[in-house]
C-alpha atoms as one frame of an Amber mdcrd trajectory, in Angstrom:
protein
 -13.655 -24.714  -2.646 -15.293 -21.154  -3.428 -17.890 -21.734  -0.796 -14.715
 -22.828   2.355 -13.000 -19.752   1.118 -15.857 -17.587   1.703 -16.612 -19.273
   5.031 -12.973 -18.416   5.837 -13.185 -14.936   4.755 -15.817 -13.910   7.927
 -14.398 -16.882  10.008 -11.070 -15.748  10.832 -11.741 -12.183  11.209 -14.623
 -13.718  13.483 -12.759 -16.157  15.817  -9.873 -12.919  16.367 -12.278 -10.310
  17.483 -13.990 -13.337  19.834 -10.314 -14.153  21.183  -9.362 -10.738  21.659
 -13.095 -10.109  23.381 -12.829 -13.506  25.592  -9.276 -12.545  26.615 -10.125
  -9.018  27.374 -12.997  -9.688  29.941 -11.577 -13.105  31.613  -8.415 -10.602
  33.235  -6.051 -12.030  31.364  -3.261  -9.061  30.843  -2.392  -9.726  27.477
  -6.008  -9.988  26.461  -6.391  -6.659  27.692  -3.561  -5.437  25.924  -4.438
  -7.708  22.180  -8.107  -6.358  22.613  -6.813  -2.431  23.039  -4.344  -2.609
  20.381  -7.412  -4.429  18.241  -9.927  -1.426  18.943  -7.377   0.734  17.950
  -6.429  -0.507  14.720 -10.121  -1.034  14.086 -10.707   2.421  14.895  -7.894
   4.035  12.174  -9.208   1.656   9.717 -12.862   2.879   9.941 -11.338   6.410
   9.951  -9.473   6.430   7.310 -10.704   3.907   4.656 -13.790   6.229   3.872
 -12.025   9.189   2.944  -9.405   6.743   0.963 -12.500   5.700  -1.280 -14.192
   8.405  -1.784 -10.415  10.315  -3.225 -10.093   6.693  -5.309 -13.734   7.034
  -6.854 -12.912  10.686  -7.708  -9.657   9.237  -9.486 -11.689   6.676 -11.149
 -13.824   9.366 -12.538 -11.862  12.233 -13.482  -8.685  10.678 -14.412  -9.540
   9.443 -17.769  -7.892   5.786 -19.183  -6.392   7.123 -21.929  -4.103   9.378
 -20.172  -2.733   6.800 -17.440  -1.886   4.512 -20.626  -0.024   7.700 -22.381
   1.596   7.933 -19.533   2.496   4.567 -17.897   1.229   2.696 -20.961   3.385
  -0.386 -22.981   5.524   2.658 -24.345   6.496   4.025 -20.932  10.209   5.207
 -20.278  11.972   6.314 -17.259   9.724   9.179 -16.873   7.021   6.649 -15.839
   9.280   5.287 -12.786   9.684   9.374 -11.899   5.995   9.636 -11.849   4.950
   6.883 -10.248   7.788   7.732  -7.592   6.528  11.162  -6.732   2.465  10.247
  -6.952   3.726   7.443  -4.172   5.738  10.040  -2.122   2.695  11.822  -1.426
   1.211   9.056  -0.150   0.395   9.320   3.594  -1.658   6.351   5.422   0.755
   3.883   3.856  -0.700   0.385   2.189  -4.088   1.387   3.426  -3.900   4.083
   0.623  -1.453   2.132  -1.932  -3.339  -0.716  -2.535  -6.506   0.379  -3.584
  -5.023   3.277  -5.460  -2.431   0.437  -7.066  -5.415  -1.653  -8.189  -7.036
   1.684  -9.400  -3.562   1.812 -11.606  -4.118  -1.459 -12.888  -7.487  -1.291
 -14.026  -6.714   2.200 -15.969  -3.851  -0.007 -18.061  -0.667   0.266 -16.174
   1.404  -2.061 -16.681   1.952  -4.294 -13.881   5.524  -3.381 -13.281   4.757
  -0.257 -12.437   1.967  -1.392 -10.448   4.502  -3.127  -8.090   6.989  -0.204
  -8.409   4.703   2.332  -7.266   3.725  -0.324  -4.371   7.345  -0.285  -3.295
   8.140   3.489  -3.759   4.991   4.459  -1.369   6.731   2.288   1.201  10.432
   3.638   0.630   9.751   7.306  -0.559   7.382   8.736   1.364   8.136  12.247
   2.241   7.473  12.638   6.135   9.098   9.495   6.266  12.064  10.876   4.795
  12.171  13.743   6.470  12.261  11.894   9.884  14.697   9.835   8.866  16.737
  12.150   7.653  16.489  13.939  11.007  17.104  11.609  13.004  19.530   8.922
  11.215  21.111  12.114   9.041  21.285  13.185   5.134  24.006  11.137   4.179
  21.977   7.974   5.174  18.864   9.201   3.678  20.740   9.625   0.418  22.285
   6.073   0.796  19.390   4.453   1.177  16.889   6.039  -1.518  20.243   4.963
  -4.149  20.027   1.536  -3.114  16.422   1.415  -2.822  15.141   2.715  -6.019
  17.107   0.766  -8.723  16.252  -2.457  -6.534  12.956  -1.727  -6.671  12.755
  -1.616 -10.433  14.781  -4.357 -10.678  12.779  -6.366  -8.500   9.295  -4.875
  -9.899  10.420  -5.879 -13.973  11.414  -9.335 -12.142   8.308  -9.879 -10.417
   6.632  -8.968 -13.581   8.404 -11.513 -15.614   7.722 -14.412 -13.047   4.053
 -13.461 -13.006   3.960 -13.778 -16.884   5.708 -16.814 -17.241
């Protein structure tokens, strides 16, 4: 089973990028059109997945264990959903930068709770995100939506969390 799921890991990605090839040089419009929008999102990837790693290995270094588990440890209050809720705001690049620095989290000692709660505050409280939105859709709905937003994401983290354990 190992051994198909490794197959499938290059095979997909493979068969895609020879669709998306096939269809871009046989004039078929859409192909043209799936194989630009493919180079592009290739292209932001390789840009900005270095620089992602190299600020996550510096993390990994300097940020010693024993002060992400004082902080977001089995003892953690409502001071670790604050945290965790301005680190993710200052998030920019999205889950490209979430999810490795999420699994950085866990393997520090954060509970997993948190590890999903900081997951869904980078995608809710970013802050250029907010600021366009409040902008363009106004204050009163950017207020709206960050108090409906946060307590379901806690609710829905400690949930998760309890599902996962069980």
């Amino acid at each position: 089973m190992k051994k198909f799921k490794n197959t499938l890991s290059w095979l997909i990605p493979a068969m895609v990028i020879g669709f998306a090839t096939g269809a871009r040089f046989s004039g078929f419009t859409p192909g043209a059109e799936l194989f630009n929008n493919l180079w592009q999102y290739l292209k932001t990837l390789l840009l900005l997945l270095p620089p992602v790693f190299i600020i996550i290995g510096l993390f990994e270094v300097w940020i010693p264990r024993k002060y992400i588990e004082k902080h977001f440890g089995e003892s953690h209050g409502i001071s670790a959903w604050i945290w965790l809720m301005l680190l993710a705001s200052t998030i920019v690049g999205g889950l490209y930068v979430s999810l490795p620095l999420a699994y950085s989290l866990y393997q520090k000692g954060i509970r997993l709770r948190l590890v999903y709660g900081f997951l869904g505050f980078s995608t809710i409280c970013r802050i250029p995100m907010t600021f366009f939105e409040a902008s363009f859709l106004g204050l009163k709905f950017t207020i709206i939506r960050y108090i409906v937003a946060i307590p379901l994401i806690i609710l829905s983290s400690m949930l998760i969390e309890n599902i996962n354990r069980n």
